[in-house]
C-alpha positions as CSV (number, residue, x, y, z in Angstrom):
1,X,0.0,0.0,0.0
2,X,1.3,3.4,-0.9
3,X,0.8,6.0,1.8
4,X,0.7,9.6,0.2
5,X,0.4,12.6,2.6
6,X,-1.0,15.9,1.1
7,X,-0.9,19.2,2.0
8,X,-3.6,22.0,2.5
9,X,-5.6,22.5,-0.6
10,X,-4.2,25.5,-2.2
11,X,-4.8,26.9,-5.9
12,X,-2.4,25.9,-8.9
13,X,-2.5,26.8,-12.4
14,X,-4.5,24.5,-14.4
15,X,-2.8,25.3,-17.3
16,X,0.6,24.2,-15.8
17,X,-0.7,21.5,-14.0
18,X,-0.8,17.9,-16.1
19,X,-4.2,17.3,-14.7
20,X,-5.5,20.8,-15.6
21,X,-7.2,21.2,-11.6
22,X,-7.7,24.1,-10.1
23,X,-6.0,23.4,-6.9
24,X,-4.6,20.2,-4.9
25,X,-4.7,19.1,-1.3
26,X,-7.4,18.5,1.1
27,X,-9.6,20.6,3.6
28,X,-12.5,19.5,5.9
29,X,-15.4,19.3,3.9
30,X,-14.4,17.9,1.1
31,X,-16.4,15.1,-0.6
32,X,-14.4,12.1,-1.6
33,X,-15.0,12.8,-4.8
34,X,-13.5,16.3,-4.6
35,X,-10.7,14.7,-2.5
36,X,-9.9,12.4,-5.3
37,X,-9.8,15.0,-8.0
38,X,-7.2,17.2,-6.1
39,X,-4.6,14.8,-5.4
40,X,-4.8,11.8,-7.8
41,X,-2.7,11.7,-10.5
42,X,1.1,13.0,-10.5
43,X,3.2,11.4,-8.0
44,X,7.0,10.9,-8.3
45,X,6.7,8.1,-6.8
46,X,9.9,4.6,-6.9
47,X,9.8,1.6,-9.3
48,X,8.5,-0.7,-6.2
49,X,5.5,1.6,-6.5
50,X,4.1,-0.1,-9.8
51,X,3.4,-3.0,-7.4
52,X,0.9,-1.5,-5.3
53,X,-2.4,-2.0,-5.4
54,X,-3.9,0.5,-3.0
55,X,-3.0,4.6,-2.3
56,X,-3.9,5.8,1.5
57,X,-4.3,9.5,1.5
58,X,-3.7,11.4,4.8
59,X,-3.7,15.1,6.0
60,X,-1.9,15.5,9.5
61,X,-2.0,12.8,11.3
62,X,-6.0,11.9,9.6
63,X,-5.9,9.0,7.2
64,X,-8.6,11.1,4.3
65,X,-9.1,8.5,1.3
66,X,-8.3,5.1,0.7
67,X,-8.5,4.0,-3.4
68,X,-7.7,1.3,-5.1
69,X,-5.1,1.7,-8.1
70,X,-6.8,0.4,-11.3
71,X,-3.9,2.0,-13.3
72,X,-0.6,2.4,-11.7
């Protein structure tokens, strides 16, 4: 399982962005669809990576969203 911590959600250009979203991260309120649209995606993430089959998003010490990876 991959374990990706995000920040606050702050603003970013879409147009520099390779996901095109208006902002990333994660504040309270958030559905988990919203949640998965802000922080999926771009990840420099290791080689041992492409193994795993499920991402656990947390904020602080708060596990957020748990997904499964359909297309690593």
């Amino acid at each position: 399982m991959l374990h990706i911590a995000v920040t606050a959600k702050k603003a970013v250009n879409p147009e520099q962005d390779g996901l095109g979203r208006p902002y990333v991260g994660y504040e309270p309120g958030m559905s988990q669809d919203e949640m998965y649209e802000a922080n999926h995606g771009e990840w420099a993430i290791g080689a041992r990576a492409q193994k795993e089959r499920y991402a656990l998003f947390s904020f602080g010490r708060t596990a957020i969203q748990a997904v499964e990876i359909d297309n690593p």
